[in-house]
N, C-alpha and C positions, 0 to 999 in steps of 0.2 A: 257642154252637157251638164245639166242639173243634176244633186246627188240624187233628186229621189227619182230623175229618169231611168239614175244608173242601179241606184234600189228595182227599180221595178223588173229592170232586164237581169241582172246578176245573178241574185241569191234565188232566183226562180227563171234562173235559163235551162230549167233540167223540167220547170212548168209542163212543158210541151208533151216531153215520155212520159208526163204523170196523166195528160189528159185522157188517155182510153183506158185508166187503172180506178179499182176503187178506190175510197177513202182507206181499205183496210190495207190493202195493197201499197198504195204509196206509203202510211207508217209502216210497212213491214220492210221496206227499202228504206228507211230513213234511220230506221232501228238498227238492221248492218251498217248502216253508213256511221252512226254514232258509235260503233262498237258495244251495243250492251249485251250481245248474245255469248260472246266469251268471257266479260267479266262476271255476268251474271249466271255462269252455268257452274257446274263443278269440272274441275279434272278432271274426269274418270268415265268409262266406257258407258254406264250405265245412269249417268247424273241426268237431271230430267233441268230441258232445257228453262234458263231465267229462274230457276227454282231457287238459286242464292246459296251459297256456303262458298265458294270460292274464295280461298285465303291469298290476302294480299302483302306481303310481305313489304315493313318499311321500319325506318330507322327510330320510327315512333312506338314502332311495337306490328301486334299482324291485325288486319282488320279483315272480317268477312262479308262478303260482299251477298243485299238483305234478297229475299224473295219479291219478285217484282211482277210475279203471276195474278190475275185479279183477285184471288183469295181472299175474303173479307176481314179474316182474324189474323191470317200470316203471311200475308200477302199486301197488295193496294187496291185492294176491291172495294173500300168506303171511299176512295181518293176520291175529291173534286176537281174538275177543270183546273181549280185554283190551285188547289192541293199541289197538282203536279207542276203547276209553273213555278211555283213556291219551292217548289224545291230545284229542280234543271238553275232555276235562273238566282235563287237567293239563296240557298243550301238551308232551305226550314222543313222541315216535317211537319205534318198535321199539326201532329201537337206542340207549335212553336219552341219544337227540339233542334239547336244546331247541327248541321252534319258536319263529319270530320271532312276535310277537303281529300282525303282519299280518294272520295265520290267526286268525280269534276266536275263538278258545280263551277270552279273558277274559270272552265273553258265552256259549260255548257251555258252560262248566262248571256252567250251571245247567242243564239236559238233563236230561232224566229218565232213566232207566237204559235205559229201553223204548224210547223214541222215539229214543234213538243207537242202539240194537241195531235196531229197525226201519227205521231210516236205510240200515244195513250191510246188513242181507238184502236190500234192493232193490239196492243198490252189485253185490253177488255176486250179481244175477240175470241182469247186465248181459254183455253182448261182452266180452268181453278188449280191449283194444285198447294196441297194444305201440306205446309213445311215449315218450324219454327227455326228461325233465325237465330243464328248461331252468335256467341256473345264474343268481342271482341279481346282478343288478348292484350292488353296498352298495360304500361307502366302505373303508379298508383295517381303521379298529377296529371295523367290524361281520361282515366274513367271520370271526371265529372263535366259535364255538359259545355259549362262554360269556358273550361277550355278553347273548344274551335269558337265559340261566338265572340273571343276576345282576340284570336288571330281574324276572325272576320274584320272585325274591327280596324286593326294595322295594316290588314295585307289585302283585302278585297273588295272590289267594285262591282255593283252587280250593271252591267251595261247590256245594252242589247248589241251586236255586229253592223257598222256604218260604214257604205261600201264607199272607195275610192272613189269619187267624182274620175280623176285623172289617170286612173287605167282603165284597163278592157273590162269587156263583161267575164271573160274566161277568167282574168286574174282574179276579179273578185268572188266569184265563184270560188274557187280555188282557195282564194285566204277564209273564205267562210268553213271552209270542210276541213282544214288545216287546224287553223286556230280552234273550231267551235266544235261544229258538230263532231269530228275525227278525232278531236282533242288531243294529235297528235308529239305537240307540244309537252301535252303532260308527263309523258315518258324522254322524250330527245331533247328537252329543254334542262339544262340544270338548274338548282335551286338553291337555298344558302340553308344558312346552319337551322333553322324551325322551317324550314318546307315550302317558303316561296318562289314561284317559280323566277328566275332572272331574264326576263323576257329582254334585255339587250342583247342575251347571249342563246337568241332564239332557235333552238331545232340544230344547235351544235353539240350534241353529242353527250352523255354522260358518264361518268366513271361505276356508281354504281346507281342503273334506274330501279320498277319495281322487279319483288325479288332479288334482287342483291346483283340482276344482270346489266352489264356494262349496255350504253344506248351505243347506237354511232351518232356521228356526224353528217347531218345531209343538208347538210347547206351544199353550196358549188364549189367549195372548198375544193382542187384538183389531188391534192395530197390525201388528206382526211376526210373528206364527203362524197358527192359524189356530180364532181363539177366536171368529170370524164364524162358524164352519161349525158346520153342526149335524150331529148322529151321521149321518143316512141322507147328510147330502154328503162325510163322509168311506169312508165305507161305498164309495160310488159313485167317488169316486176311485180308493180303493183297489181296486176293478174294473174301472174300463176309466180312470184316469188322466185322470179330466175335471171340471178346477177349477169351485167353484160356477159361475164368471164364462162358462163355456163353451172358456176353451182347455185343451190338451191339454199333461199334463205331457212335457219331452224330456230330454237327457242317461241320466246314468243311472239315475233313478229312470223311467225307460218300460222298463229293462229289468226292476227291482224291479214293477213291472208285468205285466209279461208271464211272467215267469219263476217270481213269489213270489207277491205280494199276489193276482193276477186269478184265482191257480189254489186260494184258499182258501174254504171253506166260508162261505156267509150269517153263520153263526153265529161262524164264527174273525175276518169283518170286522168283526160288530158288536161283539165285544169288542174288539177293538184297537182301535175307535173308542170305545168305555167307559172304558176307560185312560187314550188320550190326553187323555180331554175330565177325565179326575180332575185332572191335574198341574196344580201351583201353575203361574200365568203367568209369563213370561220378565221379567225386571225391564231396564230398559232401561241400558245401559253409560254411566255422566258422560259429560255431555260435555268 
């Protein structure tokens, strides 16, 4: 089978449940699916949704996460088409401002052209909602811009997502909502000492991710991941967050829950449980 047969089936095998939804409707599912609804909200009982302030706490300092309401002065309501793939897929701002990789830009550059452009027509479907953006706490050599465009430099590729000719259509599915849009990597993957992520040592686990909490390990790893589970038990976490054992996941993977994984298709969980169950097992660190 040819890659771009297996392009056409993969990363739009979920095409079919978009076909009786709108344009506004499928980016409002692709939106849970990329998780912006929890980063981009506040904490707090009364935070008005995507409105931005939400502190992210990292070993670079805390960065706040901006207003992504159409808002024209505090918001992205001037944004172009361009605007916004310019950023998902290269980490630039309008105003060819680097973003810090906070933003995962280094997982969303794999996005399809359509699934950030239907991201953006449910964004401008939304309220205005006029909120200034909160300024970043960072140390004194990270307030200057060129900072990230000189880690851009050494550590990132802006690629679009190229599916497996040599697996399923599920798997590849599944590596696209993984790696890309789910950017689930970005928290469960470790990094090295300036914040790149170590993609040999993929989706095994962290000591400290964001916030200062520990990730697990979900590779199939039997010991440390979770290579006991079988696809319908990750399936079922990944819907309502309730381990084979019977407890219930907390921190912030219940908001990845609530927010991301409980709001996707049968079909989008059982692939990302098709995936996770491919990856090589986590090899254990010497002691």
């Amino acid at each position: 089978m040819s890659a771009r047969a297996v392009a056409a089936g993969c990363i739009f095998i979920a095409a079919a449940s978009f076909a009786q939804e709108t344009p506004i409707q499928r980016g409002e599912y692709l939106l849970h699916a990329g998780g912006c609804l929890s980063c981009h909200t506040e904490d707090k009982d009364d935070a008005v949704p995507l409105a931005g302030g939400r502190p992210l706490e990292s070993p670079f300092g805390v960065f706040y996460s901006p207003n992504i309401t159409p808002d024209p002065e505090t918001g992205i309501g001037e944004w172009t088409d361009e605007d916004f793939l310019n950023a998902l897929w290269d980490g630039i701002g309008p105003n060819d401002k680097h973003y810090y990789p906070a933003f995962p830009y280094t997982s969303y550059t794999g996005m399809t052209k359509s699934d950030a452009l239907a991201i953006k027509t449910y964004l401008f479907s939304l309220e205005p909602v006029r909120r200034e953006n909160r300024a970043n706490e960072l140390p004194w050599y990270m307030f200057t811009r060129l900072a990230p465009g000189a880690w851009k430099l050494m550590h990132f590729d802006s690629k679009r997502f190229e599916p497996d000719p040599d697996r399923s259509d599920e798997w590849n599915r599944g590596a696209y909502l993984v790696r890309h849009l789910g950017h689930c990597g970005e928290c469960h993957t470790p990094r090295n000492a300036i914040g790149k992520l170590l993609n040999d040592l993929e989706l095994t686990g962290t000591s400290q991710g964001p916030d200062g909490e520990k990730t697990p390990d979900i590779t199939p790893n039997i010991e440390t991941g979770i290579g006991a589970w079988s696809t319908d038990e990750i399936e079922f976490f990944l819907q309502l967050g309730m381990e084979p054992g019977g407890d219930f996941v907390g921190g912030k993977m219940s908001e990845v829950i609530d927010d991301n994984t409980g709001k996707l298709t049968d079909a989008d969980r059982h692939a990302i449980a098709v995936y996770l169950k491919s990856l090589p097992a986590s090899t254990p660190a010497p002691n």
